[in-house]
Backbone as CSV, one residue per row, in Angstrom:
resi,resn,N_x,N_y,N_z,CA_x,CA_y,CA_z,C_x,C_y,C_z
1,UNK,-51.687,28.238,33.883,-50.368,27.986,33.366,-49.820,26.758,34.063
2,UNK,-48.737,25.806,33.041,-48.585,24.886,34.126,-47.092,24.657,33.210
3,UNK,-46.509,23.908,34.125,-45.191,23.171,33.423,-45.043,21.742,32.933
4,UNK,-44.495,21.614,31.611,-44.718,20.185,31.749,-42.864,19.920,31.269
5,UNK,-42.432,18.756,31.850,-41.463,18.283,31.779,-41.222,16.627,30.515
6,UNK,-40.767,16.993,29.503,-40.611,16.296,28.462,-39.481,15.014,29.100
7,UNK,-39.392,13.664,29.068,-38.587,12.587,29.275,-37.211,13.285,29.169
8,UNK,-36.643,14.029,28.990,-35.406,14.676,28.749,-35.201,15.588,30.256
9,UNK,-33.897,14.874,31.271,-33.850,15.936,31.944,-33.442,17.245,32.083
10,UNK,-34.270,17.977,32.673,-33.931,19.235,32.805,-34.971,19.856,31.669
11,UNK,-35.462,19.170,31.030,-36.410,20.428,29.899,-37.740,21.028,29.862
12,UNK,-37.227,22.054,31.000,-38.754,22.475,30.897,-39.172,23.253,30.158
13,UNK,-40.484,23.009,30.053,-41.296,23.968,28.811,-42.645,24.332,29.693
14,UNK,-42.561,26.030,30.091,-43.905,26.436,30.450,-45.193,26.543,29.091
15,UNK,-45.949,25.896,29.493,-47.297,26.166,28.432,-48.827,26.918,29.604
16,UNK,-49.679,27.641,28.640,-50.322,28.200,28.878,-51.669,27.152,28.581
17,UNK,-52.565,27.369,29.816,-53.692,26.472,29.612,-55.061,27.334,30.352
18,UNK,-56.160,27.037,29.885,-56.547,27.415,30.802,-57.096,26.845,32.380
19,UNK,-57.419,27.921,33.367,-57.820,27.406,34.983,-58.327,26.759,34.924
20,UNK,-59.495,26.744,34.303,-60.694,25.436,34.695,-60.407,24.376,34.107
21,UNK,-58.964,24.014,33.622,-58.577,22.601,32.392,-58.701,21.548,33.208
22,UNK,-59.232,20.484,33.398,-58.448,19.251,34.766,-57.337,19.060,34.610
23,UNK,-56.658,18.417,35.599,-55.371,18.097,36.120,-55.166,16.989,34.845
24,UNK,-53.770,16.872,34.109,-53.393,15.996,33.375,-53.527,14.424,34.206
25,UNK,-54.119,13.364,33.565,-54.581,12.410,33.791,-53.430,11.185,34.218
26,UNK,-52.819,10.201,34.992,-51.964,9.063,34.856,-52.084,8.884,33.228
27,UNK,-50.579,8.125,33.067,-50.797,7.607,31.608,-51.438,6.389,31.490
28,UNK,-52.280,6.559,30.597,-52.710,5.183,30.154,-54.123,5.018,30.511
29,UNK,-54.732,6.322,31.515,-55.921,6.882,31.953,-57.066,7.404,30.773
30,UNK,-57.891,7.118,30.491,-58.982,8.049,29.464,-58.391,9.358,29.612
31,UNK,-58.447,9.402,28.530,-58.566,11.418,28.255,-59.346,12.056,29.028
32,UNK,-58.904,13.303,29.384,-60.221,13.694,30.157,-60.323,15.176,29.553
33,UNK,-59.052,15.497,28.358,-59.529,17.211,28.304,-58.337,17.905,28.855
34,UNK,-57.299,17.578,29.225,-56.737,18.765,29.977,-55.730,19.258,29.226
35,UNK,-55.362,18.751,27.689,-54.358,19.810,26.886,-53.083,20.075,26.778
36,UNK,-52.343,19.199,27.850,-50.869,19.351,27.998,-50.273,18.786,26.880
37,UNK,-50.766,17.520,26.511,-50.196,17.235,25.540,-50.164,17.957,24.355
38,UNK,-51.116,18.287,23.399,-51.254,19.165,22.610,-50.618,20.537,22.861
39,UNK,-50.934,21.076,24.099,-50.188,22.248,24.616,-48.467,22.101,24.178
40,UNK,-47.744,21.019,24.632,-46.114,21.301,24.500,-45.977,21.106,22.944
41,UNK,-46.407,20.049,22.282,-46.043,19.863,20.905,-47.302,19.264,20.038
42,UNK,-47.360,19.225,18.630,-48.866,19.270,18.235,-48.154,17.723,17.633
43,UNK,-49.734,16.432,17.696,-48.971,15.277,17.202,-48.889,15.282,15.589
44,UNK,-48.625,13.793,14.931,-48.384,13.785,13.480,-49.220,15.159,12.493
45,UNK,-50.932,14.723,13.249,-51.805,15.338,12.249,-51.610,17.070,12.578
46,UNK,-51.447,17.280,14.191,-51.026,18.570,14.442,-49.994,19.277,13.449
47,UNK,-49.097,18.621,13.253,-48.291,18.846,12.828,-48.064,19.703,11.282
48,UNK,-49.467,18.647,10.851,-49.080,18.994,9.109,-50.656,20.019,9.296
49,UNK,-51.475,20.161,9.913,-52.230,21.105,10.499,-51.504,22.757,10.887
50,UNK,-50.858,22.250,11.788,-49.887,23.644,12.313,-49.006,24.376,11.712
51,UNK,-48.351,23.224,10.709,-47.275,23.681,10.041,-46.184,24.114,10.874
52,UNK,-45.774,23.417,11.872,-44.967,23.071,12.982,-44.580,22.049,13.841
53,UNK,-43.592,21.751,14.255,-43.269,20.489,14.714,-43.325,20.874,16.439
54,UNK,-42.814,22.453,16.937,-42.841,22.936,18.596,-44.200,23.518,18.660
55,UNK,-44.096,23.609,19.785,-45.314,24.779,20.799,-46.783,23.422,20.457
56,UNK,-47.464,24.732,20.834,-48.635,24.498,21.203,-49.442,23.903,19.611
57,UNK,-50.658,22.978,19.694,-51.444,22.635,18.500,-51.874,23.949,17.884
58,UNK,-52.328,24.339,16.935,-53.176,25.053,15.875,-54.682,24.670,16.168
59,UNK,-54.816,23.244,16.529,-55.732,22.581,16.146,-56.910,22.685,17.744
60,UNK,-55.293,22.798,19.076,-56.159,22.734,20.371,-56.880,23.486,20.008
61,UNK,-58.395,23.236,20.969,-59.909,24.090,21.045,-59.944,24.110,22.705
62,UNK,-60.218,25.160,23.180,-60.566,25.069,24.558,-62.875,25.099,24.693
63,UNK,-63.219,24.166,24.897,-64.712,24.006,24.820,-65.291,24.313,26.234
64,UNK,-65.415,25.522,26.267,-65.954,26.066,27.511,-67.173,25.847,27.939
65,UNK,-67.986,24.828,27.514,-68.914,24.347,28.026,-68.887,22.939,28.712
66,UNK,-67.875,22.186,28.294,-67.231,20.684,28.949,-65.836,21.256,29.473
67,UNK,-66.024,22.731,29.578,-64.403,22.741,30.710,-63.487,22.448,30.330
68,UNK,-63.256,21.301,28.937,-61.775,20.888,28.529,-60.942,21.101,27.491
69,UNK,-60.059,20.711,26.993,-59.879,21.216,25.403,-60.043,19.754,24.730
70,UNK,-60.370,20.233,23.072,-61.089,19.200,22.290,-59.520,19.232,21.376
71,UNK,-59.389,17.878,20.694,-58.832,18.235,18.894,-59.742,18.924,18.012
72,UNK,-59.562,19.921,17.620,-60.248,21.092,16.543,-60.759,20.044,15.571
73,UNK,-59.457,19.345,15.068,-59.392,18.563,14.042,-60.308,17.304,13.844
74,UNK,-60.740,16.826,15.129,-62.321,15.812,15.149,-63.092,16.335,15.949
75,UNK,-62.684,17.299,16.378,-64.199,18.129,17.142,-65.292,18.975,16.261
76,UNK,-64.356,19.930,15.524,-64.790,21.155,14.523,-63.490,20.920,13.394
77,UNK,-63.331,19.739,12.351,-63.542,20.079,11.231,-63.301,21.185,10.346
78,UNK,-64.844,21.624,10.447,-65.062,22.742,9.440,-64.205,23.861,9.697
79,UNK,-63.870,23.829,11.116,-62.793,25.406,11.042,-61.318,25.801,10.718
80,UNK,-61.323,23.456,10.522,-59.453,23.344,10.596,-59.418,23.375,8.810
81,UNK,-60.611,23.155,8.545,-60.189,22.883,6.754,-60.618,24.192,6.104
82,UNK,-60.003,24.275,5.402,-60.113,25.023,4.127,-62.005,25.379,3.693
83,UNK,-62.596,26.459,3.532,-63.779,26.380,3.284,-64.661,25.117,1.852
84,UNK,-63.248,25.720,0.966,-63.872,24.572,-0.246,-63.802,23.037,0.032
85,UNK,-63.201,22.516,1.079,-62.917,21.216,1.253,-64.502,21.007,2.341
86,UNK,-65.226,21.979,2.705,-65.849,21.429,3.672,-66.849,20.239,3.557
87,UNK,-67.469,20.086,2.549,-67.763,18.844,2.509,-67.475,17.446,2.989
88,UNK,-66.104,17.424,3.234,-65.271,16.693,3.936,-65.179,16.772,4.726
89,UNK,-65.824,17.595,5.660,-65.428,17.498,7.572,-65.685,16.307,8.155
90,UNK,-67.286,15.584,7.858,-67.488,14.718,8.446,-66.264,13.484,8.335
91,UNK,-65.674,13.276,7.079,-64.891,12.153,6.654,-63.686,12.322,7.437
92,UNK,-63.216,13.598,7.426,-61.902,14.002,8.524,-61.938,14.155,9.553
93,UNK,-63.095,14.120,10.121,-63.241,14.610,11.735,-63.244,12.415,12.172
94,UNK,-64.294,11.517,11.571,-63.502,10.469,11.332,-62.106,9.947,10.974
95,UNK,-61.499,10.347,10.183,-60.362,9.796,10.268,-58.674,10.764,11.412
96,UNK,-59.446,11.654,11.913,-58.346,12.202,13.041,-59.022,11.551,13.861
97,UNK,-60.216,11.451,14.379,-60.090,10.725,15.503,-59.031,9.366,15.854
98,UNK,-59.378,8.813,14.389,-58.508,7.517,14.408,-56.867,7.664,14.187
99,UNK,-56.587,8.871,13.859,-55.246,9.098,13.931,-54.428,9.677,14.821
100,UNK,-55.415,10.362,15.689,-54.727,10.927,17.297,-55.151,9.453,18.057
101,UNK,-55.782,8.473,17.829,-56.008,7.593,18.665,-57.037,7.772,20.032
102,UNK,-58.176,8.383,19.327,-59.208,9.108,20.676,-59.741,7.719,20.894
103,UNK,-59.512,8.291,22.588,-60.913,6.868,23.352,-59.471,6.114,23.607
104,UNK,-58.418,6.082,23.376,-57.101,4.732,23.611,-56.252,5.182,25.019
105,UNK,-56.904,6.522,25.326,-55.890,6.576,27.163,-54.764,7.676,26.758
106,UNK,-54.572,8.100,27.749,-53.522,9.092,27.891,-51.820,8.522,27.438
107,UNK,-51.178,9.308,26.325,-49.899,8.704,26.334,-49.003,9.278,26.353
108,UNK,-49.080,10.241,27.104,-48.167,11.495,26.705,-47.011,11.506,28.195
109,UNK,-45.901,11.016,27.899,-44.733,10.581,28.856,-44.213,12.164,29.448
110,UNK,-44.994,12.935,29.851,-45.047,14.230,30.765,-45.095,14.540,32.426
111,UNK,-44.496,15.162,32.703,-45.227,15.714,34.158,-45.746,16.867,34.279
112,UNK,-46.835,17.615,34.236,-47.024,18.348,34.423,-47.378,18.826,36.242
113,UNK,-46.938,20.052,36.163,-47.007,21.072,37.138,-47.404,22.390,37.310
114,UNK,-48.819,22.034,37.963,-49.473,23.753,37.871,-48.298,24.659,38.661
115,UNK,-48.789,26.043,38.061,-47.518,27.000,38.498,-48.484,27.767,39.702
116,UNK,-47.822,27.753,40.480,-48.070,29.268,41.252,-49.080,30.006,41.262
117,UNK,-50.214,30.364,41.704,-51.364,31.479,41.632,-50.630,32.536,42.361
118,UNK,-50.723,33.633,41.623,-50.412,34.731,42.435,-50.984,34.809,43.653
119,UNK,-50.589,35.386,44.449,-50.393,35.497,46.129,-50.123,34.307,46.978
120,UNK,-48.886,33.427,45.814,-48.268,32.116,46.505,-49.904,30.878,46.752
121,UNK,-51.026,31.256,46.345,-51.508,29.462,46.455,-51.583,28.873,45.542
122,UNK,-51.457,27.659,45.383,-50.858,26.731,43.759,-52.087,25.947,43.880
């Protein structure tokens, strides 16, 4: 679990992640996987994906074999679309990449803050 603090003071929003996520990256750093962003609010494509503008993506994937979370939406495709559209994964899993902007650096104007492990070590 961690906190992340939106450019707005005072607004915090606890989100749920998982332990083994890495630490959210400097901005402007490669991605590395760690979900905060997606975690507080899902972006454009999240959006019309989620059918929500708050919380967490629809789309986050936590990939427990690289430890990090993926976009569903250019990772796995096939699970964000509709079965009859699948033919189209490959073409959409291309064009979200290019619309979340993967590979362009971290941009997400956040602080995050791991919370607390029970018995007080953070």
């Amino acid at each position: 679990m961690s906190r992340a603090a939106p450019s707005a003071p005072g607004a915090w929003q606890v989100i749920h992640l998982e332990r083994e996520a890495p630490r959210m990256p400097a901005q402007g750093a490669p991605c590395n996987g760690c979900g905060v962003c997606c975690a507080v609010a899902p972006c454009p494509l999240g959006m019309l994906i989620s059918r929500r503008r708050r919380g967490a993506c629809a789309a986050l994937v936590w990939d427990d074999g690289g430890r990090r979370y993926l976009c569903g939406a250019a990772s796995r495709p096939e699970a964000i679309l509709p079965a009859r559209l699948g033919a189209l994964a490959p073409l959409f899993a291309r064009l979200a990449r290019r619309w979340i902007a993967a590979g362009s650096g971290c941009d997400a104007a956040l602080d995050a803050v791991p919370a607390a492990r029970p018995g007080g070590r953070g």
